[in-house]
FIVOKE-528738 format. One line per field, with one value per atom (N, C-alpha, C, O): atom name; y negated, z, x; residue in one letter. Coordinates in pm, whole numbers. Atoms other than C-alpha are relative to their C-alpha. Example, Ala and Ser with C-alpha at 12.3 -4.5 7.8 and 13.67 -1.06 7.14 Angstrom:
2
atomo	(N,CA,C,O,N,CA,C,O);
y	(119,450,-120,-118,119,106,-109,-220);
z	(0,780,0,66,-6,714,73,90);
x	(89,1230,90,194,-82,1367,-77,-26);
residuo	(A,A,A,A,S,S,S,S);
//
This chain:
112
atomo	(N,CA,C,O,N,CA,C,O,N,CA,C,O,N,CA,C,O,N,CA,C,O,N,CA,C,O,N,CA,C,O,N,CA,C,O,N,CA,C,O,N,CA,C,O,N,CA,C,O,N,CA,C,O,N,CA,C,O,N,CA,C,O,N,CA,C,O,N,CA,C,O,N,CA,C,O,N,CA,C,O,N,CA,C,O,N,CA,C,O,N,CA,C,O,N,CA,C,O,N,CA,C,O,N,CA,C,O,N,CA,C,O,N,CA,C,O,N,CA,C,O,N,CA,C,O,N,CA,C,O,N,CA,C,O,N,CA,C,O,N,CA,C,O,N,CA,C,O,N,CA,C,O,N,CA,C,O,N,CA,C,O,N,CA,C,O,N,CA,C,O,N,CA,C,O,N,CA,C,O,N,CA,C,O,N,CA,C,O,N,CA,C,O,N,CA,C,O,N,CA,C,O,N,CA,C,O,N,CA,C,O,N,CA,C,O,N,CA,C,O,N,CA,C,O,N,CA,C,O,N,CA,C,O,N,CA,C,O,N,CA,C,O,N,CA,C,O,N,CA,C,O,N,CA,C,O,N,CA,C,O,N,CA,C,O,N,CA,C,O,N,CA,C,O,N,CA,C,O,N,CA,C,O,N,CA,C,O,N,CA,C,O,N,CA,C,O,N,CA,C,O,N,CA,C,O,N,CA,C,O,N,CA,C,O,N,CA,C,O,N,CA,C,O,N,CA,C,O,N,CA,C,O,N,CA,C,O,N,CA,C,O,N,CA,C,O,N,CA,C,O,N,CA,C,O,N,CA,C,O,N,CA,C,O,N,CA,C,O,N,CA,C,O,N,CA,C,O,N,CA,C,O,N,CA,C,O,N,CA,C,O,N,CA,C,O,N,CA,C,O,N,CA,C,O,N,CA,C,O,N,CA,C,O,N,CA,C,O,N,CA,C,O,N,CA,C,O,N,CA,C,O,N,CA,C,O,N,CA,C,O,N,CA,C,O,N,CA,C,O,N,CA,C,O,N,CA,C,O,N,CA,C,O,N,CA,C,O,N,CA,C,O,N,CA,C,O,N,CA,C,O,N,CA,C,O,N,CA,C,O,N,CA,C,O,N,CA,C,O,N,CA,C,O);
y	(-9,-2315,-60,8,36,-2571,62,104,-46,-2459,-170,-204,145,-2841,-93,-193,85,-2912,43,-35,26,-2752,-3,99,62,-2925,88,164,-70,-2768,-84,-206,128,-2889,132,245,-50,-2749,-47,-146,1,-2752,51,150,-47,-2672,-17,-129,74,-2672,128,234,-96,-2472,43,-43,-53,-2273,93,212,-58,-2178,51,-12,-23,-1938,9,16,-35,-1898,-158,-264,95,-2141,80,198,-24,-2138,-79,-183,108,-2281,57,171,-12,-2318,-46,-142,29,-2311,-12,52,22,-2427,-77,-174,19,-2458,114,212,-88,-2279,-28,-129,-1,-2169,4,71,-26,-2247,-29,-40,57,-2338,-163,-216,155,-2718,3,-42,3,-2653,115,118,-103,-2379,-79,-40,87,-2641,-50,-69,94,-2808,159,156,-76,-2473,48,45,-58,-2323,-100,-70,143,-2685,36,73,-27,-2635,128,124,-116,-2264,15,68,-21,-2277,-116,-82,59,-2556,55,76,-57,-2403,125,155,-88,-2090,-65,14,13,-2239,-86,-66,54,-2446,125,245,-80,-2297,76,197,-111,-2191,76,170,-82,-2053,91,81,-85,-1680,91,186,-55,-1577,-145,-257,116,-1750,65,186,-46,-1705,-81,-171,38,-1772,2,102,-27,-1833,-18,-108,21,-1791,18,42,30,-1814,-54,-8,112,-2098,12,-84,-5,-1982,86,201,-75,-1878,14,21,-26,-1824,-36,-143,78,-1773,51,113,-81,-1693,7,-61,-94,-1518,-144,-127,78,-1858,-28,-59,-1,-1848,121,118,-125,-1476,21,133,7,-1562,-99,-92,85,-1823,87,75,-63,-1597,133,176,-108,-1310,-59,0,92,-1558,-46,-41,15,-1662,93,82,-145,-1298,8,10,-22,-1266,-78,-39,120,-1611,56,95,-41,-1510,137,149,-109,-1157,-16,32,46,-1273,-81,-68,55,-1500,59,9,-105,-1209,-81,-130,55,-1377,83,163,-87,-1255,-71,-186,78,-1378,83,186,-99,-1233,-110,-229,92,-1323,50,166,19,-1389,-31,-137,116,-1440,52,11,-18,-1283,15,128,-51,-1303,68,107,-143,-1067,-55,13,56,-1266,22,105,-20,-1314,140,198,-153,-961,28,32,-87,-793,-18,79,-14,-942,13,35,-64,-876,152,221,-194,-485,49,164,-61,-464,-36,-5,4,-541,70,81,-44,-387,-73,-19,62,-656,-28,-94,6,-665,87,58,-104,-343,-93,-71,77,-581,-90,-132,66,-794,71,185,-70,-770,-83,-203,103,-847,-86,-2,77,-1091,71,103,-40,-970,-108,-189,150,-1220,60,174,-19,-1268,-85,-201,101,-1441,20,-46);
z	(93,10771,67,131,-46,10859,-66,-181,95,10785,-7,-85,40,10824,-128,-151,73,10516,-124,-210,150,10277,85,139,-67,10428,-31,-128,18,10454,-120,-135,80,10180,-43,-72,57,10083,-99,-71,128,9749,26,98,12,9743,-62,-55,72,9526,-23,36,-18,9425,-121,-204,110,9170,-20,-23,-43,9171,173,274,-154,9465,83,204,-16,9467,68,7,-23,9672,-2,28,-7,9633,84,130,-84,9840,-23,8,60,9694,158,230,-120,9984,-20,-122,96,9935,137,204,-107,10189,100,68,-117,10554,97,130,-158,10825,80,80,-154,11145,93,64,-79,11448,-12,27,19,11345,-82,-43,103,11026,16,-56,-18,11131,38,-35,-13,11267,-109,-133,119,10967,-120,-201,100,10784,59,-11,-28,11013,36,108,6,10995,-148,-177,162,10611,-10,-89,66,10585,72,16,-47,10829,-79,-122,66,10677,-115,-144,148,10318,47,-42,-55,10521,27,-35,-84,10675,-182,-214,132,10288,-22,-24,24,10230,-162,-183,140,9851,-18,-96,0,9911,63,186,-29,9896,22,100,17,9835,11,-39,6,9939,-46,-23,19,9792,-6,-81,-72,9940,-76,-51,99,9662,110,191,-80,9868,-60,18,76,9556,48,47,-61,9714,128,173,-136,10070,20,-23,8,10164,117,149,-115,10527,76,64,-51,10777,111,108,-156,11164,79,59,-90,11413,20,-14,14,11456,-83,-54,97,11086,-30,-95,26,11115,105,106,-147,11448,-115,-127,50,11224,-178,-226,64,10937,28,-33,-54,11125,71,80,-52,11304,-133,-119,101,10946,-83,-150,94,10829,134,88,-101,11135,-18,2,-15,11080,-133,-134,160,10689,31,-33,14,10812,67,27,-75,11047,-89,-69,53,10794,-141,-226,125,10514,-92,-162,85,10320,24,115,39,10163,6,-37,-36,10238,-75,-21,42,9991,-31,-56,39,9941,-137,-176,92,9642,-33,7,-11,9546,110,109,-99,9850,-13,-50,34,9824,91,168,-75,9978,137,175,-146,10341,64,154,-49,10396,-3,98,-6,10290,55,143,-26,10449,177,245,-135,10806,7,115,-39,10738,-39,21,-30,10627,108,150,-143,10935,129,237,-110,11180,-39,49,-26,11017,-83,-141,16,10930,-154,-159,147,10535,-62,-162,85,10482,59,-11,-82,10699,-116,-74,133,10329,-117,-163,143,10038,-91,-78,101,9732,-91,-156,100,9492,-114,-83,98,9154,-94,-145,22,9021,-131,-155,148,8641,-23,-35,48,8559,-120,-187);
x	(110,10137,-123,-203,106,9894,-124,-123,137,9516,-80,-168,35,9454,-16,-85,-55,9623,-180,-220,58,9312,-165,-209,92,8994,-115,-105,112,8650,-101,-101,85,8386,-111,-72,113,8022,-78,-145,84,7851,-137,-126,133,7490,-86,-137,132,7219,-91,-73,133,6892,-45,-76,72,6765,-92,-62,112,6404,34,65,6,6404,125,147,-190,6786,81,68,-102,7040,132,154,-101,7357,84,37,-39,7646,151,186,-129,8016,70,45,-86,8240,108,134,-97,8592,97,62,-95,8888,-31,-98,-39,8960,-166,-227,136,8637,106,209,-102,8791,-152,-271,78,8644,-48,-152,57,8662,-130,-237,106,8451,-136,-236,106,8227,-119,-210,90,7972,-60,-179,105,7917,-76,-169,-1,7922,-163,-265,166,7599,-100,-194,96,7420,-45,-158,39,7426,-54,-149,54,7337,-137,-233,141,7057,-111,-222,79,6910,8,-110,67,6924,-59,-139,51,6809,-162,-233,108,6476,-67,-184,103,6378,-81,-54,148,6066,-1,-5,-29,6098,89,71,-113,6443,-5,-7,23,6411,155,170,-156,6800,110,116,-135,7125,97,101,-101,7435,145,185,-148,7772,116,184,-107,8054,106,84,-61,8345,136,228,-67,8585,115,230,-114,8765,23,85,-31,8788,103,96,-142,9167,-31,88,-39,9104,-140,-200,88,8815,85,191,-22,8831,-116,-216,149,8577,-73,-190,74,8449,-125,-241,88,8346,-111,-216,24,8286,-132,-182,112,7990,-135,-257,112,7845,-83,-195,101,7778,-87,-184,155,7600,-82,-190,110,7418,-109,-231,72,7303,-107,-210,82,7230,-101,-215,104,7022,-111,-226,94,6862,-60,-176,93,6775,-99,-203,80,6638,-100,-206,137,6407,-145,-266,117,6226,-25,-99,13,6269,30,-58,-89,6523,113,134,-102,6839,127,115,-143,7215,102,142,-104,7472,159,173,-100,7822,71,57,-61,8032,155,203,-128,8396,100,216,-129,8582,126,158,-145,8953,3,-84,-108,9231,-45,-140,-14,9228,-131,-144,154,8824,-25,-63,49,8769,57,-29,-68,9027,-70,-105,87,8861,-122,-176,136,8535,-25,-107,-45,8630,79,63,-66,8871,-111,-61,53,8621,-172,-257,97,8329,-120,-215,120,8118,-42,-146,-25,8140,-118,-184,102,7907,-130,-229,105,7652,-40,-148,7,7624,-37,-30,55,7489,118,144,-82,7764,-42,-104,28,7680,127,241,-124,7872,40,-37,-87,8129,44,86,-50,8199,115,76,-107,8562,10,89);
residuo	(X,X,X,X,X,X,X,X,X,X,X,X,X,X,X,X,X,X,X,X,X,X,X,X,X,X,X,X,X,X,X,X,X,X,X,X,X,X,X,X,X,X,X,X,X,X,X,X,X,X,X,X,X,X,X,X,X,X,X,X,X,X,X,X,X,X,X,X,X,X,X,X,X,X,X,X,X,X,X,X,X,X,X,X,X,X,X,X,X,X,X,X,X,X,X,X,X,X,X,X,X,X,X,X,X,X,X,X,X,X,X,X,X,X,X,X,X,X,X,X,X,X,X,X,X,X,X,X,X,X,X,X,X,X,X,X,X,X,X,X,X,X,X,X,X,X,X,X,X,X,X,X,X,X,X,X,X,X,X,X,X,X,X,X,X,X,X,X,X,X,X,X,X,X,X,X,X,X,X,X,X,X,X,X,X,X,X,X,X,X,X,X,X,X,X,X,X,X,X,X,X,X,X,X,X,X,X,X,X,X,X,X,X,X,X,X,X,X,X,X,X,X,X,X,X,X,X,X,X,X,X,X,X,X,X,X,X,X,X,X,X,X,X,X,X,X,X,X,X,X,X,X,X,X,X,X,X,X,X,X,X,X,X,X,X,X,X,X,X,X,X,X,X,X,X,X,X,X,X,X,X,X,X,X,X,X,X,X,X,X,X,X,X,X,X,X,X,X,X,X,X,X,X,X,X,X,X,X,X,X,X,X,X,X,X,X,X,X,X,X,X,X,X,X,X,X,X,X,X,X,X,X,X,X,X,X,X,X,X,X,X,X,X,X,X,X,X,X,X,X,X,X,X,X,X,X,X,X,X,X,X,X,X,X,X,X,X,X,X,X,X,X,X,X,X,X,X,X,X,X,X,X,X,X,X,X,X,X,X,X,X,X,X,X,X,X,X,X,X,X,X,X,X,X,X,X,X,X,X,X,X,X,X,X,X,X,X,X,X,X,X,X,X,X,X,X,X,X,X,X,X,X,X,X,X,X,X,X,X,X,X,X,X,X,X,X,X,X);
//
């Protein structure tokens, strides 16, 4: 089971004070770079008061991905901004409730 096979890709765009950022494939260690390049920069835009993390399409992260988003929630609380996520399947959630770090979020609530 390669995680190669379903590639990393980021969506982003802005609404009023709100960004959003559609995430879609596997966080590994390859893609985690590009992933906390993109969130800090929509983190540090100046009108953007709330981010929100659709994570719909994400089948798989690892502590890699899991370093780069408390690094993010850290980076948003410092400049009194808000980081919520959206969308968690079975896999993402299940490691960020087994280690803890899940109640550390705010949910975004998802309408299908």
């Amino acid at each position: 089971m390669s995680r190669e096979a379903h590639a990393f890709h980021i969506a982003s765009e802005q609404h009023g004070e709100t960004s959003f950022a559609k995430l879609d494939g596997s966080i590994t260690i390859d893609s985690s770079p590009e992933l906390r390049r993109v969130l800090f920069r929509m983190i540090k835009a100046p009108d953007s008061r709330r981010l929100t993390l659709d994570f719909s399409e994400v089948d798989y992260i690892d502590t890699s991905g899991l370093a780069v988003l408390i690094e993010a929630l850290r980076f948003s609380r410092q400049l009194g901004k808000s980081l919520q996520l959206s969308g968690l399947r079975e896999r993402p959630r299940y490691l960020l409730e087994s280690t803890g770090l899940l109640a550390l979020f705010d949910e975004a609530s998802t309408t299908e």
